[in-house]
N, C-alpha and C positions, 0 to 999 in steps of 0.2 A: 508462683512461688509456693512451695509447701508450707503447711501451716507450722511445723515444730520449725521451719527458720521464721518465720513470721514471728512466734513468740521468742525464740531468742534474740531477736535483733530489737523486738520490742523490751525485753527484759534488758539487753544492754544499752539503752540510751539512758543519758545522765540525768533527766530531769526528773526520772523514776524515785520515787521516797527510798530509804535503804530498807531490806526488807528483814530486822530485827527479829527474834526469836521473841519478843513480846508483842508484835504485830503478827504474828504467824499465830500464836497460841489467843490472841483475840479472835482473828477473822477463824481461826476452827469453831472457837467456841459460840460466837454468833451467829456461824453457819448450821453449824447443829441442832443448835436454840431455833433457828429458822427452819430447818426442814422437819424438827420435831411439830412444834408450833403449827405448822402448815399441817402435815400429816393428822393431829389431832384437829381443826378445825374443818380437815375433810371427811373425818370420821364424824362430829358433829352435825355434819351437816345434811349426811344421807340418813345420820337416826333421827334426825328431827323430820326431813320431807319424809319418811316411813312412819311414825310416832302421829305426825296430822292428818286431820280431814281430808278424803281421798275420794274423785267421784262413787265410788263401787259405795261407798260407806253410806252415800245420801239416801241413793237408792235402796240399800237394804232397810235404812229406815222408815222412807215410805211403803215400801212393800210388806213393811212388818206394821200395817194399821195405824203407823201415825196420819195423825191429819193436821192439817195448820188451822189452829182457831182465826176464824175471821166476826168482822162487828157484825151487829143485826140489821139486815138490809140490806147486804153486800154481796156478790154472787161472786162463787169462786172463780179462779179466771180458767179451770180445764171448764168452764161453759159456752165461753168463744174460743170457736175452732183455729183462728190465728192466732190466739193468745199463747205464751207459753205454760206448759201444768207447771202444779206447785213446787216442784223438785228439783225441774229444771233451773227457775228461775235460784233458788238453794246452791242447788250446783254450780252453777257460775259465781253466786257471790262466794261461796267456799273456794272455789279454784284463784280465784281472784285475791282473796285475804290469804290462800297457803303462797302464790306466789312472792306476793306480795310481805310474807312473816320471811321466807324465805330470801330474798332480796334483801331486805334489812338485816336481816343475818349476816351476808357476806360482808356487806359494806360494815359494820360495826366490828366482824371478827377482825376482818381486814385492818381495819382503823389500828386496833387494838391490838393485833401480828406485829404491826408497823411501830408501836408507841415502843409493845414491850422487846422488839428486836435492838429500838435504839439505847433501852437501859440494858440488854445483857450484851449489846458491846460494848457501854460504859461498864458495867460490872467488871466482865471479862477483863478489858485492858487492867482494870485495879487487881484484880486479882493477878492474873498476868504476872503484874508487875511485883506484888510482896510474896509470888512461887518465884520468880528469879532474882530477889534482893540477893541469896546469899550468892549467887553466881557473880553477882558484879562486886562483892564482895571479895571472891576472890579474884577475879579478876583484879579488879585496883591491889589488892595486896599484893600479887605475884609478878604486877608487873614495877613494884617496888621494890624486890629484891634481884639483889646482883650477886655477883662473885665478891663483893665488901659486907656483905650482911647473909652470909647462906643461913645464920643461929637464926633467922624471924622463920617462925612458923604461923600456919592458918588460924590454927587453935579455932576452929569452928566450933562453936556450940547449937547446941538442941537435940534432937531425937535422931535416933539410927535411922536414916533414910538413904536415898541413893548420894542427894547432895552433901551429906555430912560423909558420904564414903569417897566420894571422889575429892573432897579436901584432905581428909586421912592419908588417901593414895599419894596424893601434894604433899604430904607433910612428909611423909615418908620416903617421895624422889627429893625433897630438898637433904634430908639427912645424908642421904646416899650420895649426895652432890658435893655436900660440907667435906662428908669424910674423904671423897678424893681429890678434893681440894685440898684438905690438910696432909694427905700423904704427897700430894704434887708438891705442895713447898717443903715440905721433909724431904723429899728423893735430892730438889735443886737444892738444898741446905749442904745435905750429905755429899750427893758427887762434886761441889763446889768446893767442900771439904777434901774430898779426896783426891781429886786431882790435883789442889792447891801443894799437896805435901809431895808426891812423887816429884814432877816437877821443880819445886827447892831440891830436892835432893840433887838432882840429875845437876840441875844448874851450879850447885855448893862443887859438886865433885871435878866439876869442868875450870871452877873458879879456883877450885883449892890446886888444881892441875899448872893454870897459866901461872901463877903467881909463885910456882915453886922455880925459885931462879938456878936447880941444879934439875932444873927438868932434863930425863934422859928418855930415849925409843922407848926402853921396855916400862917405863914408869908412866910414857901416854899410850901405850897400850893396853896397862892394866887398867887406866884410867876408861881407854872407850872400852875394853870392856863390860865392865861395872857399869857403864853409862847404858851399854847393850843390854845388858841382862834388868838393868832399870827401867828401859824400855820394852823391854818384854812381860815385865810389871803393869808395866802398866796399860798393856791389851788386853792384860787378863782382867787389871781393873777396868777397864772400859766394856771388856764383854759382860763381866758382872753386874754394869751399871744398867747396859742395855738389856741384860736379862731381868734387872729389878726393878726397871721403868716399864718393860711389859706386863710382868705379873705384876705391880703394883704391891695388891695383899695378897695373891695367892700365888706358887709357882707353879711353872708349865711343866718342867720335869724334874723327877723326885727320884734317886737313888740311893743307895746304901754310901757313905761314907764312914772309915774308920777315922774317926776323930783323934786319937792317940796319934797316930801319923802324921794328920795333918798338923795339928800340934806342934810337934816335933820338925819337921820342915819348919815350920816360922819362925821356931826358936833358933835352929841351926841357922836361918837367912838372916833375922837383925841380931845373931849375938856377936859381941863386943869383942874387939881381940882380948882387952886387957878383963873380961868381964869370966870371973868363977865361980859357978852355982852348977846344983845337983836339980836333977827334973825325976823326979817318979812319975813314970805314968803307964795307965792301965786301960785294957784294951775297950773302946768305946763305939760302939756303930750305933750311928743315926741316919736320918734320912734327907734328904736335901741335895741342894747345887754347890759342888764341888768349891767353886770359884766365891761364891757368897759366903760361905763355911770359913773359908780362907780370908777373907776378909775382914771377917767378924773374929 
């Protein structure tokens, strides 16, 4: 089996701990702390075997006219030919104590690799953990807000960092969120508005119709007509709807309308038979969607 399915299959069993962004940011920084650590204790440790007593060192000292005092009486020992000379015996106990400073060196860095690796994982994790307070922070907060509270914001405090910009960011998709939310229940408010009244209308003119007991032909045909042309009303208000539920707050296409005209069309479609007034109007172009213009 290859080794990357080896570790996936090892990563996805369950009794694995879950592997947290403050577990991740501990084990970095204790690993670093450790191969820093290490790397300086192996620097120490080739200046120190360099920096002590080295055989080459003994010998140039004997060679340079030292002699070993000895008591009165005593014959030095280069006078038996098995004996070892004086330098010799030097050199070994010097090789013996460098080993031997050397050895104690490892086992005590060692020790001491080991004590301070288990406080900068203890550090680490504390640390860890008050670098990601304000993350759970927001966390808890954002998963407190719904579509019944979009007004709660982070409102982070402390210094311009990356974590106080990505709460800003938060605060600013919630406003953006509120604000189409509040225009969603405005569009449902309005088309719920404006369908409700075409509608009566249509239904007033069908009822005003049955209920005329000299109902004649041409009097239920002007009747569905009007009902027709009410209906034709009201596709146009439906196209309108559907055009102001897509842009929401901006619209998709923008042409010149004479205003004046249009105007005038809506005064001529609900004016009154019995209804006499005078209209000035003067000529007006603007920009926008025909059918919306018309509405408004």
């Amino acid at each position: 089996m290859p080794l990357s399915d080896r570790l996936i299959r090892l990563a996805s069993r369950r009794h694995l701990p879950q592997r947290t962004l403050r577990l991740r940011l501990t084990l970095l920084y204790g690993g670093l702390f450790i191969v820093c650590g290490a790397a300086l204790l192996g620097i120490t440790y080739v200046l120190v075997a360099h920096a002590t007593v080295r055989p080459g060192s003994v010998r140039s000292v004997f060679g340079g006219g030292v002699r070993v005092g000895l008591p009165h009486g005593h014959r030095p020992l280069s006078a038996n030919r098995h004996a070892p000379s004086g330098y010799t015996v030097v050199e070994r106990v010097a090789r013996g104590q460098r080993i031997s400073d050397l050895h104690q060196l490892v086992i005590w860095s060692g020790i001491a690799l080991a004590g301070m690796s288990l406080a900068s994982i203890a550090l680490g994790w504390i640390v860890a953990g008050r670098a990601l307070r304000p993350l759970r922070t927001i966390t808890a907060t954002t998963r407190q807000i719904s579509a019944t509270n979009l007004h709660r914001r982070l409102a982070l405090q402390g210094t311009q960092d990356d974590v106080k910009d990505l709460a800003d960011t938060i605060d600013g998709l919630l406003a953006r969120l509120e604000g189409a939310f509040q225009a969603q229940r405005a569009f449902v408010a309005n088309a719920s508005h404006e369908l409700r009244t075409p509608l009566a209308l249509s239904r007033a003119m069908l009822q005003f119709a049955l209920a005329d007991p000299e109902l004649s032909l041409e009097s239920l045909k002007a009747t569905c007509e009007e009902v027709l042309d009410a209906g034709a009303d009201h596709e146009q208000l439906l196209e309108a709807l559907l055009t102001l539920s897509r842009s929401q707050q901006e619209l998709e296409r923008w042409q010149p309308i004479e205003l004046a005209a249009t105007v005038k069309d809506v005064l001529e479609t609900h004016r009154h038979p019995t209804a006499t007034y005078e209209v000035d109007l003067e000529p007006a172009t603007i920009s926008g969607d025909p059918a919306l213009v018309q509405r408004l």
